[in-house]
PASEBA-1860 file (N, C-alpha, C; in nm, 3 decimals):
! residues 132
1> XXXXXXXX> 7.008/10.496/10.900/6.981/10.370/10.841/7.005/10.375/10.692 ~ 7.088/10.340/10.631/7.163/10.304/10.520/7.103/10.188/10.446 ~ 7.114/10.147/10.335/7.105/10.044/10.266/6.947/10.040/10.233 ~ 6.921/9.915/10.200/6.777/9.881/10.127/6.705/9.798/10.211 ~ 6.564/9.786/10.198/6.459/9.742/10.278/6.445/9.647/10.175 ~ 6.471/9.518/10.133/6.456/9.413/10.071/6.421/9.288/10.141 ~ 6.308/9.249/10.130/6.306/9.107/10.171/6.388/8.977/10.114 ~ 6.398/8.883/10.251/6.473/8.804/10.183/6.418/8.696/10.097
9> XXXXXXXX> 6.439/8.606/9.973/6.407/8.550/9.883/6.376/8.407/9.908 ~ 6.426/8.403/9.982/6.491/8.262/10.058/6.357/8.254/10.152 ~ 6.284/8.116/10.144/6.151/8.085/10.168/6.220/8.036/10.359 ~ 6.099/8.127/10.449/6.115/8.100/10.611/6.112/7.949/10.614 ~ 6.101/7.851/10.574/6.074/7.732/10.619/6.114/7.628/10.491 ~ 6.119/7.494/10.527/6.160/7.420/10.394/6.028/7.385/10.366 ~ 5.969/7.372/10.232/5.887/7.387/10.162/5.889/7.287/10.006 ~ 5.831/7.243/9.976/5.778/7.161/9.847/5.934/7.189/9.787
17> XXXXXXXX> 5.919/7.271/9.704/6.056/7.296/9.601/6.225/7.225/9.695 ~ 6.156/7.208/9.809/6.352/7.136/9.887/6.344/7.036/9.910 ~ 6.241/6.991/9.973/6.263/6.863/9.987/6.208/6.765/9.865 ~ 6.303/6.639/9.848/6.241/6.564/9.777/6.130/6.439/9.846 ~ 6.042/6.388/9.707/5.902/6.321/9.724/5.969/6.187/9.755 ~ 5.897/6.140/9.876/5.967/6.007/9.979/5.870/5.885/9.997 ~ 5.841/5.808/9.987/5.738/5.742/10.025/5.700/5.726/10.182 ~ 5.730/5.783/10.256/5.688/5.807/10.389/5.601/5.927/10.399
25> XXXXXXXX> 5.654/6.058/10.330/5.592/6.177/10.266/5.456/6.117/10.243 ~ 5.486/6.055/10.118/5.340/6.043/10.058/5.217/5.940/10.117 ~ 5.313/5.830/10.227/5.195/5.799/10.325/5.151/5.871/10.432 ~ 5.203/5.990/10.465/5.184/6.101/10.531/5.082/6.183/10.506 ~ 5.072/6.202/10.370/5.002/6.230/10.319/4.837/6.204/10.265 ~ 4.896/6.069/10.215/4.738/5.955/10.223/4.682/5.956/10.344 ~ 4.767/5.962/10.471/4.693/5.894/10.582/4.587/6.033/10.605 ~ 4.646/6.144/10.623/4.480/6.230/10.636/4.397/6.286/10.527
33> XXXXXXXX> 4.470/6.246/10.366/4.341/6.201/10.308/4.214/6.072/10.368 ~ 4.288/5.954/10.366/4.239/5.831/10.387/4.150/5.913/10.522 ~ 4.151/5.967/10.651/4.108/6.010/10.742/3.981/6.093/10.695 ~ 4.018/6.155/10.582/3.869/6.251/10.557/3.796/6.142/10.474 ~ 3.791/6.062/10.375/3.766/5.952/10.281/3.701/5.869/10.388 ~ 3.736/5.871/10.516/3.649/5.781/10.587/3.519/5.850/10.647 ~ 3.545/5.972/10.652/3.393/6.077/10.719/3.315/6.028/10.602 ~ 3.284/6.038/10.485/3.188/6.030/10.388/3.187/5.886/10.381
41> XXXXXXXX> 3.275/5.788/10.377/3.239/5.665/10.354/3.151/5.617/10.464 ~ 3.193/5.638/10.576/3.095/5.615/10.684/2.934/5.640/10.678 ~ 2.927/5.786/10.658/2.830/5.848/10.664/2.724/5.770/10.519 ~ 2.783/5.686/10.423/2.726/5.622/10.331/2.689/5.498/10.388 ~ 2.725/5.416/10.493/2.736/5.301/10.502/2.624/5.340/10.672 ~ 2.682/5.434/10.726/2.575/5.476/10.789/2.409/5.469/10.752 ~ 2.411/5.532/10.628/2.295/5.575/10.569/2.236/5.422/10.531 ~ 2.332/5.335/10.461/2.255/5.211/10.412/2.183/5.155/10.567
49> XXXXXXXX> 2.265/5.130/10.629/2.220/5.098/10.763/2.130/5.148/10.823 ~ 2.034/5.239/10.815/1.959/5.323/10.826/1.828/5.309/10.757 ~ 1.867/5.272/10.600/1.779/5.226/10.501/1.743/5.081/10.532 ~ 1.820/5.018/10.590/1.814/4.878/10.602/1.705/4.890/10.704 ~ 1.726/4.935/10.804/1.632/4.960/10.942/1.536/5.002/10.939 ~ 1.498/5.075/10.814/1.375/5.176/10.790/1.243/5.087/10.739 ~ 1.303/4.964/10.695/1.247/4.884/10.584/1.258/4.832/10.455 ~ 1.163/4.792/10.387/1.178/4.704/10.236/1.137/4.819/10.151
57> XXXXXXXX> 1.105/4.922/10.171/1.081/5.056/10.083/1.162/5.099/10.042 ~ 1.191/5.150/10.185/1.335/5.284/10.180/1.466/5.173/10.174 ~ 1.465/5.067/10.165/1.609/4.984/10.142/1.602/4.988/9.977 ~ 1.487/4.940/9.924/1.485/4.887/9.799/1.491/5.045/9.700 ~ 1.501/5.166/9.772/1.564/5.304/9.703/1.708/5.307/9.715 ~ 1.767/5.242/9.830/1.876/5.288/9.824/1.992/5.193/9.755 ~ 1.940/5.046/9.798/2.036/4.939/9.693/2.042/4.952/9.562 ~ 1.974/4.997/9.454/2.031/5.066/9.334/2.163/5.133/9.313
65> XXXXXXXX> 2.185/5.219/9.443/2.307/5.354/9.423/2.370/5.246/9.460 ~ 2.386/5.183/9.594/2.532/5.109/9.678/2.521/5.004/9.574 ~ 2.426/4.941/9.476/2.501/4.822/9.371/2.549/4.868/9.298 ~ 2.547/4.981/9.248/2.593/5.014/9.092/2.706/5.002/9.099 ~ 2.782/5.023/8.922/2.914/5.031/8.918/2.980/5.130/9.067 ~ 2.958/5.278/9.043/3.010/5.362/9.128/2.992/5.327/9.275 ~ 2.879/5.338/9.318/2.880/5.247/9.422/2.942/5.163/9.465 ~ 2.969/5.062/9.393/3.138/4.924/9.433/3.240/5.018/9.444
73> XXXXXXXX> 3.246/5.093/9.327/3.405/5.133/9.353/3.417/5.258/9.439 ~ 3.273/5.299/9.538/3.326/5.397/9.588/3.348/5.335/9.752 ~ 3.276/5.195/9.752/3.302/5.106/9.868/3.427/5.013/9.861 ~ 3.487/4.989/9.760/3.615/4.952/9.767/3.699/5.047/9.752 ~ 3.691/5.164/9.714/3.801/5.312/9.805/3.779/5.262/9.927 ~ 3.661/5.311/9.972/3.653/5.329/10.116/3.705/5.177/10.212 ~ 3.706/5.084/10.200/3.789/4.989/10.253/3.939/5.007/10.245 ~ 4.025/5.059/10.077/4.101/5.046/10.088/4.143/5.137/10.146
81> XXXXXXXX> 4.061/5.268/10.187/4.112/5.388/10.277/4.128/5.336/10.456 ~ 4.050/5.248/10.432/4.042/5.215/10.585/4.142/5.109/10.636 ~ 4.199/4.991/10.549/4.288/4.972/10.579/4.396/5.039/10.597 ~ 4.441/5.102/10.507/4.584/5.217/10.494/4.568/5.270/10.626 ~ 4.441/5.312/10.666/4.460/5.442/10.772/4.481/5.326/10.908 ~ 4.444/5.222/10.944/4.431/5.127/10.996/4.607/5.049/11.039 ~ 4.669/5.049/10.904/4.807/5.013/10.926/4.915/5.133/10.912 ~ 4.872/5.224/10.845/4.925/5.365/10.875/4.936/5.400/11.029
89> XXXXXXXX> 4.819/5.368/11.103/4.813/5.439/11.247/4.911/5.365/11.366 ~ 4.935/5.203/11.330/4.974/5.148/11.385/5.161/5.165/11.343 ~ 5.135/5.236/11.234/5.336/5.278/11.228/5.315/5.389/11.318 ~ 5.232/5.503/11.318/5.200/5.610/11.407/5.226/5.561/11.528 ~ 5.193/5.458/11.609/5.221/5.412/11.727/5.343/5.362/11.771 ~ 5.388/5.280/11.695/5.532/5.246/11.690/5.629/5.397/11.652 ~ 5.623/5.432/11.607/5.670/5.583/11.620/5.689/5.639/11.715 ~ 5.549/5.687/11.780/5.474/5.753/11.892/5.514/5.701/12.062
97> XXXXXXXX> 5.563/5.507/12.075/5.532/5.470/12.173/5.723/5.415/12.211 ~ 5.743/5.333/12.139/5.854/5.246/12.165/5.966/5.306/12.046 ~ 5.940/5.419/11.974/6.005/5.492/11.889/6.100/5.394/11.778 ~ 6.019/5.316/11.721/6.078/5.240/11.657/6.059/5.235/11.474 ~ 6.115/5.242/11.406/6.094/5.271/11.220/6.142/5.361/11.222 ~ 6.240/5.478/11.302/6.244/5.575/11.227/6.375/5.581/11.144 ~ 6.455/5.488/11.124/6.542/5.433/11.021/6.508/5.529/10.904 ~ 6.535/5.608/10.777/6.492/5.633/10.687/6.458/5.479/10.542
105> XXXXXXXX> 6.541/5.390/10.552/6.495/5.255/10.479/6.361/5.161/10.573 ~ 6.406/5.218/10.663/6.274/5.120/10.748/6.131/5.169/10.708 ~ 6.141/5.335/10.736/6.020/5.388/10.728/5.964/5.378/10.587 ~ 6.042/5.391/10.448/6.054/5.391/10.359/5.957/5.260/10.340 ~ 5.989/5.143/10.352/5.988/4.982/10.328/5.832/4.988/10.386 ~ 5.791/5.047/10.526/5.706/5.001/10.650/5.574/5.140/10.545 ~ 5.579/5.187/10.462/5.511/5.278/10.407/5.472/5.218/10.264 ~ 5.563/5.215/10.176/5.476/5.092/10.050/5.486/4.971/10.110
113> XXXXXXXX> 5.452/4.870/10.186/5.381/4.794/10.292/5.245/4.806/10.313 ~ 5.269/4.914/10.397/5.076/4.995/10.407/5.002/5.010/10.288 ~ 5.063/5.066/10.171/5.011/5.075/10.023/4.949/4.920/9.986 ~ 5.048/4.848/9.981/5.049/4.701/9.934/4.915/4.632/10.033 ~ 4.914/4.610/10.153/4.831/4.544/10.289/4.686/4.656/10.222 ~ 4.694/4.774/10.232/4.534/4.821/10.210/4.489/4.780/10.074 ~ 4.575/4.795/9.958/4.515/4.734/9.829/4.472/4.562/9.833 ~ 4.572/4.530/9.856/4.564/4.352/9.880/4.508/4.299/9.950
121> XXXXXXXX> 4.436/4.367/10.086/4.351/4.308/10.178/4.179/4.369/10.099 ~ 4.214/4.460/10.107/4.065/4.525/9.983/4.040/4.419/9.894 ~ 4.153/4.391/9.857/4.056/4.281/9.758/4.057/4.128/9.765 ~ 4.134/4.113/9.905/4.078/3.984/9.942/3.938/3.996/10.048 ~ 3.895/4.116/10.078/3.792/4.108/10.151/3.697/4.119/10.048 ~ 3.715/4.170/9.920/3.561/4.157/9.835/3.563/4.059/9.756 ~ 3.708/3.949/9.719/3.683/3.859/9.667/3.619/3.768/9.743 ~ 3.671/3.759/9.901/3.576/3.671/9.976/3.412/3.727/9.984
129> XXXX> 3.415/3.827/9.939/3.233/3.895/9.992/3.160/3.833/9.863 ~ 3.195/3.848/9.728/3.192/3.832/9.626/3.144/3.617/9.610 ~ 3.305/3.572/9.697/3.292/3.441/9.658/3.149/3.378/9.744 ~ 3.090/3.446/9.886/3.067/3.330/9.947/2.922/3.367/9.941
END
């Protein structure tokens, strides 16, 4: 056996540095953020619900945190996570079922879509919560 024991340099798989950043990528990406963003949002909205049920004690401890500034904005993440993941899942299906978007302009278009629908419905659901 002759020659050198050198590994090769050249990465087993394509990896960050080859491919370029796509907006399908990056709703790929959001969507199982948005998926974990919903375990804790739940588990908050859980909890109010809980406080609510418990009584006028234990409610009137916990509506301080869910009014505050942080509080709003950690319940309008969590909506806008839930839409995204909501119209994210349903390209997942169309994908998944009748194999349809996988166009690279389609998927592209059908991905800042989902961006646009979870921000824009987020805040028509708290301007309506807000207005009425």
């Amino acid at each position: 056996m002759s020659g050198t024991n050198r590994a090769d340099p050249r990465p087993l798989s394509p990896h960050l540095q080859i491919w370029r950043y796509h907006a399908t990528m990056l709703a790929s990406i959001t969507h199982r953020f948005t998926g974990m963003a919903m375990y804790f949002g739940t588990f908050l909205i859980a909890a109010w619900l809980i406080a609510l049920a418990s009584g006028p004690e234990t409610f009137a401890l916990f509506e301080p945190v869910i009014a505050s500034i942080p509080g709003q904005v950690v319940l309008f993440l969590w909506t806008v996570a839930v839409l995204f993941h909501f119209a994210n899942g349903i390209r997942y299906l169309f994908w998944d079922g009748p194999h349809i978007g996988f166009d690279p302009k389609t998927a592209s278009a059908v991905s800042v879509f989902n961006y646009a629908f979870a921000v824009l419905g987020s805040v028509a659901i708290w301007a309506t919560a807000v207005w009425l």
